[in-house]
C-alpha positions as CSV (number, residue, x, y, z in Angstrom):
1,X,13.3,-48.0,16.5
2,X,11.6,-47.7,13.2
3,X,13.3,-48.1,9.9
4,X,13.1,-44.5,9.3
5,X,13.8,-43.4,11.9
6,X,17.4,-45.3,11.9
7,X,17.9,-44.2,8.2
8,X,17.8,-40.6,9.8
9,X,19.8,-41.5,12.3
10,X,22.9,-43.3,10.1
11,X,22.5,-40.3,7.7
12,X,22.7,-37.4,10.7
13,X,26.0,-39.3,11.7
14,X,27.2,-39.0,8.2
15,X,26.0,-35.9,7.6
16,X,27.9,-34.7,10.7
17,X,31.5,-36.7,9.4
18,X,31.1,-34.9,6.4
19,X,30.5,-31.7,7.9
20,X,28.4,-30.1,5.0
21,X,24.2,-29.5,5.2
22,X,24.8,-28.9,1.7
23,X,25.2,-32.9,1.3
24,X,22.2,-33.9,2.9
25,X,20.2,-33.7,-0.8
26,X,23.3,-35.9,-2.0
27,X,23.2,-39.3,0.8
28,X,20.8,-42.1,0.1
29,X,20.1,-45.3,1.6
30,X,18.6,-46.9,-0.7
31,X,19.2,-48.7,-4.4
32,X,18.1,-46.7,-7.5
33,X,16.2,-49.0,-9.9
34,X,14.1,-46.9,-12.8
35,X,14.5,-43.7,-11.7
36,X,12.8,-44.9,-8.4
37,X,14.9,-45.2,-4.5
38,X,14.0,-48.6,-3.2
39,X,14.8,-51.4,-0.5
40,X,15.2,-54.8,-0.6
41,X,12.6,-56.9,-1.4
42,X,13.2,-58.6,2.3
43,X,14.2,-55.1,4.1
44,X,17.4,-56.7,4.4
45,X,20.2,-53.9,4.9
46,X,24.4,-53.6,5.2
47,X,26.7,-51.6,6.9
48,X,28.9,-48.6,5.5
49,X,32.0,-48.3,7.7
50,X,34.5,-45.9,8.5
51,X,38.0,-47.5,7.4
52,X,39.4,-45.0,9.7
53,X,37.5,-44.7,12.8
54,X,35.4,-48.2,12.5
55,X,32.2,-46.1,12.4
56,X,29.2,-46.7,11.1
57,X,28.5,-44.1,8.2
58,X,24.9,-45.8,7.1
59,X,23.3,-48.9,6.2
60,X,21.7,-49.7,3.0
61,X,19.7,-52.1,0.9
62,X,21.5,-55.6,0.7
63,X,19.8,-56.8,-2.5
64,X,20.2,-60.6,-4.3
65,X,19.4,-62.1,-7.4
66,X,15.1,-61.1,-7.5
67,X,16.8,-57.0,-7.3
68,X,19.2,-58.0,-10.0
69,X,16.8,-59.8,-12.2
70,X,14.1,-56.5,-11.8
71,X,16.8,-54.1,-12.6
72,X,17.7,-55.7,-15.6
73,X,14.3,-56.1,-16.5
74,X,14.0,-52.3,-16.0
75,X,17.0,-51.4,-17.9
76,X,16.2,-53.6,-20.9
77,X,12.5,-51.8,-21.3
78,X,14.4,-48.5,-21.6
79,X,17.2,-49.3,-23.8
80,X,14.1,-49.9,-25.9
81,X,13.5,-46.2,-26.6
82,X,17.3,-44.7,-25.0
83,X,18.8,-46.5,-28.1
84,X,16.5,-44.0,-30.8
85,X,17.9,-41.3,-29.1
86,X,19.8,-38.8,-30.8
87,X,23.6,-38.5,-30.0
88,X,22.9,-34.9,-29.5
89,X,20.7,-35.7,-27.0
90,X,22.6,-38.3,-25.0
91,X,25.8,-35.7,-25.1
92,X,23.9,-32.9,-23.7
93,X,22.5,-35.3,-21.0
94,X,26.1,-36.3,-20.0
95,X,27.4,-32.8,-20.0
96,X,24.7,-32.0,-17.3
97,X,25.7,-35.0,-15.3
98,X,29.4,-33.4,-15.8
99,X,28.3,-30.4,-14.4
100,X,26.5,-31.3,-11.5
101,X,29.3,-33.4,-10.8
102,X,31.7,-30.8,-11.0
103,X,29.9,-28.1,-8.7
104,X,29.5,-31.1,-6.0
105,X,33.0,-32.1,-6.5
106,X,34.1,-31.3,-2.8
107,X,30.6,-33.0,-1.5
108,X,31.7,-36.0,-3.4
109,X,35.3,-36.1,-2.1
110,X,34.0,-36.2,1.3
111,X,31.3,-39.0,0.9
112,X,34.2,-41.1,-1.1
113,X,37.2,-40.0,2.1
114,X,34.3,-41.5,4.6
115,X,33.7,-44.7,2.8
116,X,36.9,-45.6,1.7
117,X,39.9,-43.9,3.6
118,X,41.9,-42.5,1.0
119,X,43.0,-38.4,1.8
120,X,40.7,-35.7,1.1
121,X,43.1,-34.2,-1.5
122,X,43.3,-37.7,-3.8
123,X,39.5,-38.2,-3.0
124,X,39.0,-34.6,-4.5
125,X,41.6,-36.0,-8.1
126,X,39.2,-38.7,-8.2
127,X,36.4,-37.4,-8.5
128,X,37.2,-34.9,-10.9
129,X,39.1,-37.1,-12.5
130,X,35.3,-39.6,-12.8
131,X,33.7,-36.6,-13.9
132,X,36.1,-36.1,-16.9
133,X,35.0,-39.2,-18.3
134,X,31.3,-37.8,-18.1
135,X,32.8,-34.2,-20.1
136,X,34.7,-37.0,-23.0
137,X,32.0,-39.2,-23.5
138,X,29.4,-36.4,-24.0
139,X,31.8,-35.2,-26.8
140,X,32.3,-39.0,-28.0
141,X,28.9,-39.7,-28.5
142,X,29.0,-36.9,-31.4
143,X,32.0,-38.7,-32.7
144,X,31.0,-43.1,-32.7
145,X,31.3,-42.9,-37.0
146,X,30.7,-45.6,-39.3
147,X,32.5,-46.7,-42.5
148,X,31.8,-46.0,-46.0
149,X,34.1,-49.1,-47.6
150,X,34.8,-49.0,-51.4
151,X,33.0,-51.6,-53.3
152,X,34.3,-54.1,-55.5
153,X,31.2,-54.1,-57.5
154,X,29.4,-51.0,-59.3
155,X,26.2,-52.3,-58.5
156,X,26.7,-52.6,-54.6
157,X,27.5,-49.3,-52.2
158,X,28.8,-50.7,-48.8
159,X,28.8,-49.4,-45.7
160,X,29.3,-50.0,-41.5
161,X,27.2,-48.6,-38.8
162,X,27.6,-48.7,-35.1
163,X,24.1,-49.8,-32.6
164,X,24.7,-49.7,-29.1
165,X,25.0,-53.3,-27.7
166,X,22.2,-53.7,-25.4
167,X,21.8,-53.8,-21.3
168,X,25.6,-53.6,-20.2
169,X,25.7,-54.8,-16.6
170,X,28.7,-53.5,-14.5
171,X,30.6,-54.2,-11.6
172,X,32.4,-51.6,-10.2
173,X,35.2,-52.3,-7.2
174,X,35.8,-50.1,-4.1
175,X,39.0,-48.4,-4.9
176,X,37.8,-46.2,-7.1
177,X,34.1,-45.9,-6.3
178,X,33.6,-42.6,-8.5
179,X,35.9,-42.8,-10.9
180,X,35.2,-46.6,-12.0
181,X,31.4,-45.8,-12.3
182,X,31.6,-42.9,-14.6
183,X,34.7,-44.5,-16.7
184,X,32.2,-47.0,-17.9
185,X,28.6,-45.7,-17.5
186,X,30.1,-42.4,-19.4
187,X,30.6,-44.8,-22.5
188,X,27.9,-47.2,-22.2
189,X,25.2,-44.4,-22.0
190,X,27.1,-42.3,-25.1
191,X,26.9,-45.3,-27.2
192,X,23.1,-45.6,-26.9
193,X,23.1,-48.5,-23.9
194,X,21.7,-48.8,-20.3
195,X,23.8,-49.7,-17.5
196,X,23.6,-51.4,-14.0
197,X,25.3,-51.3,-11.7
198,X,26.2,-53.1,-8.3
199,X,29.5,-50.7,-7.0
200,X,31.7,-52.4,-4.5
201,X,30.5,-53.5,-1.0
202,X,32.6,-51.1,1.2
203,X,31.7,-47.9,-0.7
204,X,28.3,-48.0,-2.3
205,X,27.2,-44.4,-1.0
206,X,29.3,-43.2,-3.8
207,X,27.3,-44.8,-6.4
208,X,24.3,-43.9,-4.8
209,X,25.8,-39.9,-4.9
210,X,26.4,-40.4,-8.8
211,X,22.9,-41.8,-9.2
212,X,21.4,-39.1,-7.4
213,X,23.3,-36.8,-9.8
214,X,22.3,-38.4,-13.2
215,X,18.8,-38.3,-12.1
216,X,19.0,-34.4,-11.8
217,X,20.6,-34.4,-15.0
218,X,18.2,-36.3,-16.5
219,X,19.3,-39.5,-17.1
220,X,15.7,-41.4,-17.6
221,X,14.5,-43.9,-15.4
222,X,15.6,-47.2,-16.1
223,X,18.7,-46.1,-18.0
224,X,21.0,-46.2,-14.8
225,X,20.2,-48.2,-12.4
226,X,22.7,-48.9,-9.3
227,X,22.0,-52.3,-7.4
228,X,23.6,-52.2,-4.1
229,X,24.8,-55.2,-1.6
230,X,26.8,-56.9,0.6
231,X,29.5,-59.4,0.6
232,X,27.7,-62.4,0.6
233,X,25.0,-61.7,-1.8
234,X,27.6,-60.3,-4.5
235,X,28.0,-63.8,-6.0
236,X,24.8,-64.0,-7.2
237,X,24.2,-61.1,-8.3
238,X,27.1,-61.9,-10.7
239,X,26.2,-64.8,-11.5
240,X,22.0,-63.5,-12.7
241,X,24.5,-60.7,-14.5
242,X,26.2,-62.9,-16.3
243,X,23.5,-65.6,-17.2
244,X,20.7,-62.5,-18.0
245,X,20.2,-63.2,-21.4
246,X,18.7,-59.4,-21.5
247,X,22.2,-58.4,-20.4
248,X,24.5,-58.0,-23.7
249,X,27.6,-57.1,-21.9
250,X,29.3,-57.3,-19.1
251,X,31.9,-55.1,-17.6
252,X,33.9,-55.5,-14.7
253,X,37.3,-54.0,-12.6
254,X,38.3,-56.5,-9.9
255,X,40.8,-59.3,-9.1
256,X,41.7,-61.5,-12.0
257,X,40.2,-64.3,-10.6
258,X,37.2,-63.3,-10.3
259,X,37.2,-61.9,-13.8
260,X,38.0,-65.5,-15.0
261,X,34.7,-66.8,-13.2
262,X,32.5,-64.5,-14.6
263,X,33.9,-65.4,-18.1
264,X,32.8,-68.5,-17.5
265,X,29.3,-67.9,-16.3
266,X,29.1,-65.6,-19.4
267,X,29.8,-68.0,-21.9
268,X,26.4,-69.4,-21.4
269,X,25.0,-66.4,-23.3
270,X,28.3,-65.1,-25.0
271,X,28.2,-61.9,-24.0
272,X,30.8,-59.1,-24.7
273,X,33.3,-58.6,-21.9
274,X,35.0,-56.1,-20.9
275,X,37.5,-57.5,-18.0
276,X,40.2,-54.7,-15.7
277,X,41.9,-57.0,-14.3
278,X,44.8,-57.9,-11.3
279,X,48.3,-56.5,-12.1
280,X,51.5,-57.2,-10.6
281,X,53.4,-53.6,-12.4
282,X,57.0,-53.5,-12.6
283,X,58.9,-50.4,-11.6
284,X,62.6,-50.3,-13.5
285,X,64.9,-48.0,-12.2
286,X,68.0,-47.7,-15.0
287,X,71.4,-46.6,-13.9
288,X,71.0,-43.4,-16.8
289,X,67.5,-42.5,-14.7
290,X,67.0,-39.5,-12.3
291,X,66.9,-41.3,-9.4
292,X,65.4,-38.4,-7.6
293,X,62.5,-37.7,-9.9
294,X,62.3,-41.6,-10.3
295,X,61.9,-41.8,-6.0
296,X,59.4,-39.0,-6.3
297,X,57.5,-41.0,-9.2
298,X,57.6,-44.3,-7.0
299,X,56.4,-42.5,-4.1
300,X,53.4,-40.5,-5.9
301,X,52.3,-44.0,-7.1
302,X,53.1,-46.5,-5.5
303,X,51.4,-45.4,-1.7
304,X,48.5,-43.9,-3.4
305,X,45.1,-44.7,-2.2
306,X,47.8,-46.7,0.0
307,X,49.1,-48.7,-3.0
308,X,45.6,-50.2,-3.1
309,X,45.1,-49.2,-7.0
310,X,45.3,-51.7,-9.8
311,X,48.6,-49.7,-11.3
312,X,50.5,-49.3,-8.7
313,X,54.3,-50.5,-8.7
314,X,54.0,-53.9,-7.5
315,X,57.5,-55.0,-8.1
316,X,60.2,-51.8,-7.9
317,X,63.7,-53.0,-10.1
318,X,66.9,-51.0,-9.2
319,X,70.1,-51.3,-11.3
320,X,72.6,-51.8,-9.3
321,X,74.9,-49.0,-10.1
322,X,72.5,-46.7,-8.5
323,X,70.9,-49.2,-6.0
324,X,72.1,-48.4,-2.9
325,X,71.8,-44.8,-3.8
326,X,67.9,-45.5,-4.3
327,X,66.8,-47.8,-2.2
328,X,68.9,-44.7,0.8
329,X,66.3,-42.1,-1.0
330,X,63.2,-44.2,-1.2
331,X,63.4,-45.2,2.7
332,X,64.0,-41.5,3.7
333,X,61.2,-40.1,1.4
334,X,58.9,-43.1,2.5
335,X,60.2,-42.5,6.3
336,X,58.1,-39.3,6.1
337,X,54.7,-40.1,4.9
338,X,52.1,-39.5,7.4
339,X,49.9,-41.8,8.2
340,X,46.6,-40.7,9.4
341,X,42.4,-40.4,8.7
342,X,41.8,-39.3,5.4
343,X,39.9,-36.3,6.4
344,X,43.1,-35.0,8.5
345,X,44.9,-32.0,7.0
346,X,48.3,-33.2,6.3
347,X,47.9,-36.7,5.9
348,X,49.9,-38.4,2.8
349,X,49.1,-42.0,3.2
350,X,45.0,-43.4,4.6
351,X,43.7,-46.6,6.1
352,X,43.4,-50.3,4.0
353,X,40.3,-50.9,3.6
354,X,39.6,-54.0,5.8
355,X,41.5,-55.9,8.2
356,X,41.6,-58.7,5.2
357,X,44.1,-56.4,3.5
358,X,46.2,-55.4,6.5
359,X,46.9,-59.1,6.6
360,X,47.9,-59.4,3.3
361,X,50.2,-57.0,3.6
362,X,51.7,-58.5,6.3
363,X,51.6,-61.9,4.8
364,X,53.9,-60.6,1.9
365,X,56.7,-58.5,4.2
366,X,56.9,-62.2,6.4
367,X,57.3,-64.2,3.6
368,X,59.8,-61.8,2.0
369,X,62.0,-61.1,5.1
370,X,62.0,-65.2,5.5
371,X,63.8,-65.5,1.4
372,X,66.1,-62.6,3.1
373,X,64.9,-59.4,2.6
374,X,65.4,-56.2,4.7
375,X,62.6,-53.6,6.1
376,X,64.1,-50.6,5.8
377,X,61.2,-48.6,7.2
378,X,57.8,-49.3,8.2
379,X,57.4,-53.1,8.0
380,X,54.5,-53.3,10.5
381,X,50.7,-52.1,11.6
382,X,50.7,-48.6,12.8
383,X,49.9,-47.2,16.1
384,X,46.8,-45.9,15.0
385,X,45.2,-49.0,15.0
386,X,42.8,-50.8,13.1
387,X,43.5,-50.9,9.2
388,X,46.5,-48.5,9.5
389,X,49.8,-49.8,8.2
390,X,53.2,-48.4,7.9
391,X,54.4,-47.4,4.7
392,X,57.1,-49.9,4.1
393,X,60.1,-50.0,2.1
394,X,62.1,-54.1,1.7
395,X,65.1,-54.2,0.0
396,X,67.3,-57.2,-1.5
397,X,63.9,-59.4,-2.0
398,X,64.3,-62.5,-4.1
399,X,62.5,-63.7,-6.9
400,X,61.3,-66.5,-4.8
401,X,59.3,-64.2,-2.4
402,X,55.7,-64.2,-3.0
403,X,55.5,-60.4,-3.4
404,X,57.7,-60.8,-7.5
405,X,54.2,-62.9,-8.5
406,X,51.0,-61.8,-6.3
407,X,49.9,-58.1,-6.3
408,X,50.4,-57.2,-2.8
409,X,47.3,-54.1,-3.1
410,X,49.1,-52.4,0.0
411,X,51.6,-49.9,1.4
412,X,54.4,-52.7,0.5
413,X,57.6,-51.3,-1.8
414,X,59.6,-54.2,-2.3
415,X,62.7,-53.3,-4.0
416,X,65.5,-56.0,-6.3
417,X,68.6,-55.8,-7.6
418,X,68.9,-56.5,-11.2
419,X,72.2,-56.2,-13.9
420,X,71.8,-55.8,-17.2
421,X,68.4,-54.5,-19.5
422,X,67.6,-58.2,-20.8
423,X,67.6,-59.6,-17.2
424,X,65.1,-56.8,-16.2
425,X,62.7,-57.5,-18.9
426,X,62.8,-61.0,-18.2
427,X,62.2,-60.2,-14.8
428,X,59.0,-57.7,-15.4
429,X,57.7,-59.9,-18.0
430,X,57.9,-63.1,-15.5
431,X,54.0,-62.7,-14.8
432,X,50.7,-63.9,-16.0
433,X,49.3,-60.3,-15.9
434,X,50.4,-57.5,-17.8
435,X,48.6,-54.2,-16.8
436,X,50.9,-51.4,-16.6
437,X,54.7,-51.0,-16.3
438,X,57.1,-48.1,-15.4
439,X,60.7,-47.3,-16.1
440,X,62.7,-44.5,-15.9
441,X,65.8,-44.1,-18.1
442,X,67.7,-41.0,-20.1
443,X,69.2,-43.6,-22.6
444,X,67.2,-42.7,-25.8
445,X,67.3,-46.3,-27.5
446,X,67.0,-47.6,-24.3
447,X,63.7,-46.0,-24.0
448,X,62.3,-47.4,-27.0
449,X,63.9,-50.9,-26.6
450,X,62.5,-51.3,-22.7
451,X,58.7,-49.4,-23.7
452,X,58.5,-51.7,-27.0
453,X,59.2,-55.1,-24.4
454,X,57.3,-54.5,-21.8
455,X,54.4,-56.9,-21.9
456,X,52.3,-54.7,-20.6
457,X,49.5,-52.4,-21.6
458,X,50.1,-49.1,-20.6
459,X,53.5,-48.1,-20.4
460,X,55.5,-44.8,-18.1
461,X,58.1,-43.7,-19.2
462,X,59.7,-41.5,-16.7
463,X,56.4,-41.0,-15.9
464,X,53.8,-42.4,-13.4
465,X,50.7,-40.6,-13.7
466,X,49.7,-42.1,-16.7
467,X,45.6,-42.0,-16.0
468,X,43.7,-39.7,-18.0
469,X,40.0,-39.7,-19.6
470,X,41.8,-39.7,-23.4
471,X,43.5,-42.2,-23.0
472,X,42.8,-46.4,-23.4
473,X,43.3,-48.0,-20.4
474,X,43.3,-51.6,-20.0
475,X,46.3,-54.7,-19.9
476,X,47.4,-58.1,-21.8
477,X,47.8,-61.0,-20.3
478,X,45.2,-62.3,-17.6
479,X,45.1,-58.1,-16.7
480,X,41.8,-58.3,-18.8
481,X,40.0,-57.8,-22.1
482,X,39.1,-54.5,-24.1
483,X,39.8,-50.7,-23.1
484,X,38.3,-48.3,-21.5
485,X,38.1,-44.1,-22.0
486,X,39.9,-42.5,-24.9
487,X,37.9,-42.6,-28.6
488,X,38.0,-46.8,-28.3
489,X,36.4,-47.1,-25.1
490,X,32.7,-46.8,-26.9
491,X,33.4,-50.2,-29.0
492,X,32.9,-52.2,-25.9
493,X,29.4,-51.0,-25.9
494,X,28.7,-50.9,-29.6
495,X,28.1,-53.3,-32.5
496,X,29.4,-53.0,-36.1
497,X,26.5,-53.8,-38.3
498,X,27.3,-54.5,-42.1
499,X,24.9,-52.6,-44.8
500,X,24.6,-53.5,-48.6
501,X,22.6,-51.7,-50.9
502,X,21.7,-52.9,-54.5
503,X,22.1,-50.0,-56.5
């Protein structure tokens, strides 16, 4: 069989999961590179799977370090002119991209259920939740000011400009697929910089959705450029983005140690980094909190995109005046999750992504059962096979259990018994991350006491949907450098130039 004739073939199937013709103009099988859909220089290709149903959704270009090194290449020639551009002109581009985004939300939501499991309905928040970032940084690239700073001399006027950085190279993780792309090409191309782009292994036909999208928009070539492959090439594409000395900055979601390596290989060229790294959040539950609303909040975010996101509660704290009261409530609520294929009507709670994870998971409820824990529900793989678990609830886990100090990124709600305030927070804080932390309390000075020691950066307070375009997301700690969205999210892509003018 010819190589066409298989791409037609892998994108019928798709086609056919997704049940819309209206996608068809949408699916590509092949990397974008200066505005032009290419292969591999060696015709080399990967597989798309199903987490789901273990089928094969498509197969595309598995590129290495000569893709990398062209794309770059590509993207530098066009920052050349992309930087003169007006901001006017870049924020009317990005509201187009918004747009088309928006009308092909539900096409979207399918492509990213397919590829990565999670249900229809949070696939359909994601992506309008990506394209938000599209709709802010089209108004932000109106709004990157300068300084006029008062001189100390009446001969000299003083003043700051911002320049776009340069080539900002990004890599992007499968969790998010839509949402991480747009979150930091939004700001890069705002600020007057090109991106690329190599999107996570398991779900790259997102990224290849969003690409086809910025090219209707207008985005020109060269300006995005989306470099797609698989597992094993991955390192060194990371390693020519790192080393590039066209690339200015580097950008990257991921596991914290991986972040660490490619600080490392960056140094070489000191490049600006921007690092979203591993957390480990804490969940407090005070003996003043609504322990209904804070089961509810638990539930909404912990076994979201089945507790594979980067936010998640990690490490859920009870006070033990209301312990037993929560720990009852969260195994009940948790009890009735459904567990199921994304695209099922109904279904709460999707497939891990590999088997890798799965066993992870596992890993963590063995090793906290052995300190003494108990599974109050869930607790093992589901009946459905393959990369389903059960949602899982342990109680009375120790410190000592591996789960209190390595993000489980599963369906896993380990719950502990804690006293008093100061024991919590030195509990929560007992970590070398510090993303995001939640607590729920109706004690007023409590509030401010517990938000103000987190060591965290991003705080809930009652509160777990904290995620929005305005907002700066990012951690302390080994959870990363720099912020991204809100009004601070274009400084990782801009440079402050100093002007002095003899007068």
């Amino acid at each position: 069989m010819s190589v066409g004739i298989t791409i037609l073939s892998t994108s019928w199937r798709l086609q056919q999961r997704l049940g819309h013709r209206k996608y068809s103009s949408l699916l590509r099988n092949k990397a974008f590179i200066n505005g032009a859909w290419v292969d591999s220089k060696d015709g080399q290709k990967f597989l798309v799977k199903n987490p789901s149903t273990g089928e094969e959704l498509g197969d595309v270009p598995d590129m290495g370090a000569r893709e990398a090194e062209s794309a770059i290449e590509h993207a530098y020639e066009a920052f050349q002119s992309w930087k003169h551009t007006t901001a006017k002109w870049r924020s009317q581009i990005l509201r187009k991209w918004f747009n088309l985004v928006t009308e092909n939300q539900e096409e979207l939501a399918r492509l990213l259920t397919a590829e990565n499991g999670k249900t229809l309905a949070e696939a359909e928040g994601e992506v309008g939740y990506g394209a938000s970032f599209l709709e802010w940084f089209s108004e932000e690239a109106k709004r990157n000011y300068g300084d006029v700073v008062p001189s100390p001399a009446r001969n000299k006027r003083m003043l700051f400009i911002r320049q776009p950085i340069g080539v900002a190279a990004m890599i992007t993780p499968w969790n998010f697929p839509n949402a991480m792309i747009t979150r930091k090409v939004g700001a890069a191309l705002a600020a007057g910089c090109t991106a690329v782009v190599k999107p996570g292994e398991d779900t790259p036909l997102s990224a290849l959705a969003l690409a086809e999208l910025a090219e209707q928009a207008g985005v020109p070539p060269g300006v995005l450029n989306i470099v797609t492959c698989g597992r094993e090439n991955a390192p060194a594409i990371g390693k020519v983005f790192c080393e590039s000395p066209l690339v200015s900055a580097i950008s990257f979601t991921g596991s914290t140690q991986t972040g660490k390596h490619l600080l490392q290989m960056s140094a070489s060229t000191v490049k600006k980094a921007s690092m979203e790294l591993g957390g480990n959040a804490p969940f407090i539950v005070f003996d003043s909190a609504d322990v209904d609303a804070a089961v509810a909040g638990a539930i909404g975010s912990k076994f979201r995109g089945t507790g594979q996101t980067c936010i998640c509660p990690n490490r859920i704290f009870a006070q033990s005046g209301i312990y037993e009261e929560f720990c009852a409530k969260l195994s009940t609520a948790v009890s009735k999750l459904v567990t199921g294929d994304g695209m099922s009507p109904g279904t709460s709670v999707g497939p891990m992504i590999n088997e890798r994870a799965v066993e992870k998971v596992e890993r963590h409820i063995e090793d906290a059962v052995a300190h003494g824990a108990k599974v109050l529900t869930g607790g093992k793989r589901h009946k459905l096979g393959g990369s389903f678990f059960e949602p899982t609830v342990v109680r009375d886990v120790p410190r000592e259990a591996v789960v209190c100090s390595e993000e489980t990124f599963g369906p896993l709600a380990p719950v502990i018994k804690f006293n008093s305030e100061e024991e919590v927070l030195s509990l929560a804080n007992f970590t070398r991350v510090g993303l995001a932390g939640y607590f729920y309390s109706r004690d007023m000075s409590q509030v401010w006491r517990v938000a103000e020691g987190l060591e965290v950066g991003m705080v809930g307070i009652n509160e777990t949907a904290i995620s929005a375009d305005c907002i700066a997301f990012g951690g302390v700690k080994e959870s990363g450098l720099g912020r991204e969205g809100s009004k601070y999210g274009l400084e990782e892509y801009s440079e402050i130039k100093y002007l002095c003018f003899g007068v």
